[in-house]
C-alpha positions as CSV (number, residue, x, y, z in Angstrom):
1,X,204.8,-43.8,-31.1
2,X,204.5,-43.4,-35.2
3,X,208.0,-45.0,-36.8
4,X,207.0,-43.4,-40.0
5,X,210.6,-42.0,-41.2
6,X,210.1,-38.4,-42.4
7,X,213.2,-36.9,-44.5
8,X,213.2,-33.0,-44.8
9,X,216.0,-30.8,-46.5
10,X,217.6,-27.9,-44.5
11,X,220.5,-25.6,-44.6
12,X,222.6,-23.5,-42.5
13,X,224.3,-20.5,-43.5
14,X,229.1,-20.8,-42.6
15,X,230.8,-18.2,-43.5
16,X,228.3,-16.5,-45.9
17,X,227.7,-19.6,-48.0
18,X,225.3,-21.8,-47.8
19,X,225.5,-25.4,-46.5
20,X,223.0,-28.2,-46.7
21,X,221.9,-31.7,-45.4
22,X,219.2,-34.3,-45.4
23,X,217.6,-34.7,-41.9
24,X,215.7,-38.1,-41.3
25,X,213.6,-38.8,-38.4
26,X,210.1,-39.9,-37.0
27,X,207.2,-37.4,-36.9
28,X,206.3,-38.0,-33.4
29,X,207.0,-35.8,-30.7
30,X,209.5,-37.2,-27.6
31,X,212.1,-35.8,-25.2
32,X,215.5,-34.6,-26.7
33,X,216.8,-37.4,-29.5
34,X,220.3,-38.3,-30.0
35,X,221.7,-36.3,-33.3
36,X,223.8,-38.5,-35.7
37,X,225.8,-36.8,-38.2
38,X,226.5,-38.8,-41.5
39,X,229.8,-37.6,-43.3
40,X,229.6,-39.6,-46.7
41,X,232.6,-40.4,-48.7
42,X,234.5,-38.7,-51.5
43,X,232.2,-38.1,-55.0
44,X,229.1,-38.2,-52.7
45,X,226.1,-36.2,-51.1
46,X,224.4,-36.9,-48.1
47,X,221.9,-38.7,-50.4
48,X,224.1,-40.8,-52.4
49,X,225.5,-42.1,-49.5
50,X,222.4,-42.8,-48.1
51,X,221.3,-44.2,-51.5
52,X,225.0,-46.4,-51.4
53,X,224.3,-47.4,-47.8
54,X,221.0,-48.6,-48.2
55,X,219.8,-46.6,-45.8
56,X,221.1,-48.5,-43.2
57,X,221.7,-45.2,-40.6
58,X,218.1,-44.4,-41.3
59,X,217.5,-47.2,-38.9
60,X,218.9,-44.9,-35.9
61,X,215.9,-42.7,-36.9
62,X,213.6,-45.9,-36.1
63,X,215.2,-45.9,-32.7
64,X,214.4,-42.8,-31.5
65,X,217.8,-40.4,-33.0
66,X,217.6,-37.7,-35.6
67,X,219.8,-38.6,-38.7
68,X,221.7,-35.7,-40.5
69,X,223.1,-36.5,-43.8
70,X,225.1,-33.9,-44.5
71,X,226.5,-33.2,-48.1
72,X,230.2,-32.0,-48.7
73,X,231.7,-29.2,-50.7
74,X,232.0,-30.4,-54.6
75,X,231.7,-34.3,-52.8
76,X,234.5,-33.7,-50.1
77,X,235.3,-32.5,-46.6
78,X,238.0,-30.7,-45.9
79,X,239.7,-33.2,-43.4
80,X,242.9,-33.2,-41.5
81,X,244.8,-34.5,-44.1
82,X,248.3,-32.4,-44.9
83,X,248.4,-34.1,-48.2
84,X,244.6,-33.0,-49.5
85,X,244.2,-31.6,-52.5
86,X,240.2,-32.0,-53.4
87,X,238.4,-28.9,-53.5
88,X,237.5,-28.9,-49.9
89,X,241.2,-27.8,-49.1
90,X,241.9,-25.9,-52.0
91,X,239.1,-23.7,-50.4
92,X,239.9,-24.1,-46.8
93,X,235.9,-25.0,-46.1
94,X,235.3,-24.6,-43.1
95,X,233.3,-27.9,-42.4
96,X,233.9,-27.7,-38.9
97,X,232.2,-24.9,-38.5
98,X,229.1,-26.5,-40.4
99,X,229.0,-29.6,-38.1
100,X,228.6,-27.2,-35.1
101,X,226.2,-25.0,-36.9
102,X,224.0,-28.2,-37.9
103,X,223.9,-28.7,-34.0
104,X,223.1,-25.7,-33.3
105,X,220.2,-25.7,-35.6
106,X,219.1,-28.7,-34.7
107,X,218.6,-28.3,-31.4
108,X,216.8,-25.3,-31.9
109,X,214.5,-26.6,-34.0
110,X,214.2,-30.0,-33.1
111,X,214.5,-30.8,-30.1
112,X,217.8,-32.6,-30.1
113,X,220.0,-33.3,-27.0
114,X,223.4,-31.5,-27.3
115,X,225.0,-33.8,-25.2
116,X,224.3,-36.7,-27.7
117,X,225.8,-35.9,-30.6
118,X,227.6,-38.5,-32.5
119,X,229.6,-38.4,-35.4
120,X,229.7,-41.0,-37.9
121,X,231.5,-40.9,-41.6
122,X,232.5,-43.3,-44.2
123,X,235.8,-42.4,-45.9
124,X,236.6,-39.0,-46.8
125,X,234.2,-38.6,-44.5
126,X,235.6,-41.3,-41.7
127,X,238.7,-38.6,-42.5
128,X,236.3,-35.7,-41.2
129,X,234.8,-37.3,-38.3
130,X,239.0,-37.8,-36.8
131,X,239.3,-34.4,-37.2
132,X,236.0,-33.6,-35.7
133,X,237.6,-35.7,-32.7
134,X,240.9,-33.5,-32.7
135,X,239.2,-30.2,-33.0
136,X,235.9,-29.9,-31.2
137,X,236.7,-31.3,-27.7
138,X,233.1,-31.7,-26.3
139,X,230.8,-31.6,-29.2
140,X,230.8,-35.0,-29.6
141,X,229.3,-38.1,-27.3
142,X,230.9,-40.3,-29.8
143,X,232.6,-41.4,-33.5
144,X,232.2,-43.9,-36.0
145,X,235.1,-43.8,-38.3
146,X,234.9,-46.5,-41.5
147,X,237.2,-47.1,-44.0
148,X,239.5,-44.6,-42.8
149,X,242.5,-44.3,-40.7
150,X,244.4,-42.2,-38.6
151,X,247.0,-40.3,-40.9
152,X,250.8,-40.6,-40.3
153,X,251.9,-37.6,-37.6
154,X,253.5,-35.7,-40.6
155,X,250.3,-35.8,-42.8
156,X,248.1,-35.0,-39.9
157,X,247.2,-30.8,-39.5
158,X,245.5,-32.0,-36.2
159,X,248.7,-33.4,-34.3
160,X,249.0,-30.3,-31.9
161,X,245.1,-30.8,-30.7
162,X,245.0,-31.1,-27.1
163,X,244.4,-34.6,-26.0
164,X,240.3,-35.3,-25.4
165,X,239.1,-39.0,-24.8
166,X,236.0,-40.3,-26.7
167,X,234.4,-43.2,-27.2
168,X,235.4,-44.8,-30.8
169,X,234.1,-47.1,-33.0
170,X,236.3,-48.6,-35.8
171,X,235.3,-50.5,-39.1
172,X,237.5,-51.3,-41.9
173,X,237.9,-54.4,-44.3
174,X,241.1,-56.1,-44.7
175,X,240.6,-56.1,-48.5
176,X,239.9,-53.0,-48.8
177,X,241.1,-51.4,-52.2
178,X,241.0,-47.7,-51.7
179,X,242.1,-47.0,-47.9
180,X,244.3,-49.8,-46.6
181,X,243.5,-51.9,-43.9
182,X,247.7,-52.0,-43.5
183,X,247.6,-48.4,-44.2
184,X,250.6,-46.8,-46.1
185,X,250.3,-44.5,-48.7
186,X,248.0,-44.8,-51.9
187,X,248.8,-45.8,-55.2
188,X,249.6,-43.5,-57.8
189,X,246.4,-44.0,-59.4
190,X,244.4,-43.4,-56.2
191,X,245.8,-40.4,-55.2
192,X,245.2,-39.1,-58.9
193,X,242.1,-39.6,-58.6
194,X,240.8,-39.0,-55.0
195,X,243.4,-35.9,-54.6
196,X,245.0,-37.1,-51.5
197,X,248.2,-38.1,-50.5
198,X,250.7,-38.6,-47.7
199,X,250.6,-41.9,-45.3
200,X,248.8,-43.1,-43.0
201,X,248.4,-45.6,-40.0
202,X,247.2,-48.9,-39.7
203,X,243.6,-49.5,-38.6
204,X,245.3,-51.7,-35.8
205,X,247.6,-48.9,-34.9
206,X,244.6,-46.3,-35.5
207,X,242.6,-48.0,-32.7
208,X,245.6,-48.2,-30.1
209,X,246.1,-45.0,-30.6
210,X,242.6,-44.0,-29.9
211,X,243.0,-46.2,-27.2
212,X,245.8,-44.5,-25.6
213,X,244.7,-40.9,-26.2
214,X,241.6,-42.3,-23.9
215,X,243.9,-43.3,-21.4
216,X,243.7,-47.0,-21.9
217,X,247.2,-49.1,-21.7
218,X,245.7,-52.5,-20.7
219,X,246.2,-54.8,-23.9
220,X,242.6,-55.3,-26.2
221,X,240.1,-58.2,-26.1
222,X,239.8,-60.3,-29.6
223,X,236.7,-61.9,-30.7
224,X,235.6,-63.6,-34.0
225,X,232.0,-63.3,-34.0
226,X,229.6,-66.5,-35.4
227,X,229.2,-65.9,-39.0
228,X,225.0,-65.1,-39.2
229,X,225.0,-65.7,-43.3
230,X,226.8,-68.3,-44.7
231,X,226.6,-67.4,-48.2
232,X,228.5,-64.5,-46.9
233,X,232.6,-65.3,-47.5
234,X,233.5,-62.2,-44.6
235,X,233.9,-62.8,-41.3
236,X,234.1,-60.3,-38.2
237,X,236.9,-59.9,-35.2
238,X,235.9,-57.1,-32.6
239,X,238.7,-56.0,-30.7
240,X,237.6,-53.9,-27.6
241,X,239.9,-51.8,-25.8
242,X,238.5,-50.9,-22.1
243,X,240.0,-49.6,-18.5
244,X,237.4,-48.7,-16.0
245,X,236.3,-45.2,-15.9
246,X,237.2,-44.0,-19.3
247,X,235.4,-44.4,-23.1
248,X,236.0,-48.0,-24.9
249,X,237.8,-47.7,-28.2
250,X,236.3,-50.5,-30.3
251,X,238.1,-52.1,-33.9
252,X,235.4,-54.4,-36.3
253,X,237.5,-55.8,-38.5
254,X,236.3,-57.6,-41.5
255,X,237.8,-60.1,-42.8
256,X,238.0,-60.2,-46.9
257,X,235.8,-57.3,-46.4
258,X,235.9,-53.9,-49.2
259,X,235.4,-50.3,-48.9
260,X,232.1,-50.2,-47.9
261,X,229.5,-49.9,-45.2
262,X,228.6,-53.3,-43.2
263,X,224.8,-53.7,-43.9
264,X,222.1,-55.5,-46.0
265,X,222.7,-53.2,-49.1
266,X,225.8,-54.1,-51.0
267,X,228.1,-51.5,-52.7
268,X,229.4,-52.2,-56.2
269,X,232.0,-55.0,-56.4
270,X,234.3,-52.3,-57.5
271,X,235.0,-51.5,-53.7
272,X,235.3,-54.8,-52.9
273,X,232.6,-56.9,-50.6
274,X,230.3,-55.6,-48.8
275,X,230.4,-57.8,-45.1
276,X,226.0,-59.0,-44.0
277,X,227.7,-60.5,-41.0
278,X,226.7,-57.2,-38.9
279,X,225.0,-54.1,-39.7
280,X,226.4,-51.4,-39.1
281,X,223.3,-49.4,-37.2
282,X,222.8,-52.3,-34.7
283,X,226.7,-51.8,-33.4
284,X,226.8,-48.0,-33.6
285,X,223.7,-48.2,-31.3
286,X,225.1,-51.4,-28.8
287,X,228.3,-49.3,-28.7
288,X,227.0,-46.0,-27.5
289,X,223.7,-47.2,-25.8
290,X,221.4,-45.4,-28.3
């Protein structure tokens, strides 16, 4: 089988507007792939993020997935959020509505399995993929949420959803500048400038809470993985919540990491470091048996 990578623009149509993305995948035939949808951060596209990521999700392509980069309304998603003010919001987007129709397409035109759909977004866009979680109770096989966290129950539009376990992955640096690894609130600059507001959780207290909603009360595992690059000052802990007979909740944290993606491209030193120690395409596939 060719791993030649082919990237192709499309489009979808969500209430009468038109909506597009960036799919990425290998030109030879096979049974039904996995879909990954991408959700980049605030200020981005599809292709800037994959651009700032290095391309490091294209590597899911290379395994046999299909790899939707999908690009936001004026950089944004409309997430659950209370305190949102971006344009996303203003314009009640209905984002939702274009992560189902992306499916949809998809597996209409190519092939994918609908029952491996997995969602995966970096900030903003880690923002979009918890309400994707909340909202759409069986579109999704699994999540990747990173540099985001779980918004206080006051600042979260998605608090009524019923409850729906999932498996969930969890990556956030403890130095990260823009979405707090202690969580909180944003500084007053911050908020200026990435229209947002409101609290939100830890990403301790994010993860047992994912835990819980998948019905898990036994306490987690910790692990501090072998550093692979020394040069490299982060270091990884995985902490893996698990029960028998329902989806694993699982939290990389990494230490004196940034706001960015874990992979061999680093992001500019403005969002901190950018961790080498794992990449983040080789756990997203471990973790959901890609």
């Amino acid at each position: 089988m060719s791993s030649t990578l082919i990237a192709t623009r499309g489009s979808v149509t969500v209430a009468g507007a038109i909506r597009t993305f960036t799919l990425v995948g290998t030109e030879a035939p096979a049974e039904a792939k996995p879909l990954i949808l991408v959700f980049h951060g605030s200020g981005q596209t599809g292709d800037k993020h994959r651009a700032f990521t290095g391309g490091v999700f294209d590597a899911l392509a290379t395994r046999g997935a299909l790899v939707a980069y999908l690009d936001g309304y004026r950089g944004n998603w409309n997430d659950a959020r209370r305190e949102s003010r971006f344009p996303a919001r203003r314009a009640d987007i209905d984002d939702v509505g274009f992560a189902r129709a992306v499916i949809t397409t998809c597996a209409s035109d190519r092939g994918i399995d609908p029952s491996r759909v997995y969602a995966v977004g970096y900030s903003n866009g880690g923002q979009m993929v918890i309400r994707l979680a909340h909202e759409t109770p069986g579109l999704l096989a699994g999540a990747t949420v990173i540099a985001a966290t779980m918004p206080a129950p006051e600042n979260f539009l998605a608090s009524q959803a019923p409850p729906a376990s999932l498996p969930v992955m969890l990556i956030h640096g403890t130095k990260d500048p823009v979405d707090s690894y202690q969580g909180g609130t944003m500084n007053w600059a911050l908020r200026t400038i990435f229209k947002v507001g409101g609290s939100s959780w830890s990403a301790t207290r994010t993860a047992r809470y994912f835990a819980e909603r998948n019905g898990i009360t036994s306490e987690p595992t910790t692990t501090r993985l072998p550093k692979k690059i020394t040069a490299d000052p982060t270091e990884v802990e995985r902490t893996t919540y698990e029960t028998e007979g329902v989806p694993p909740v699982v939290l990389y944290t990494i230490h004196r990491g940034g706001h960015t993606v874990p992979g061999p491209s680093a992001a500019p030193a403005l969002v901190g470091k950018t961790s080498r120690q794992i990449d983040t395409a080789d756990v997203i596939t471990q973790f959901f048996d890609l």
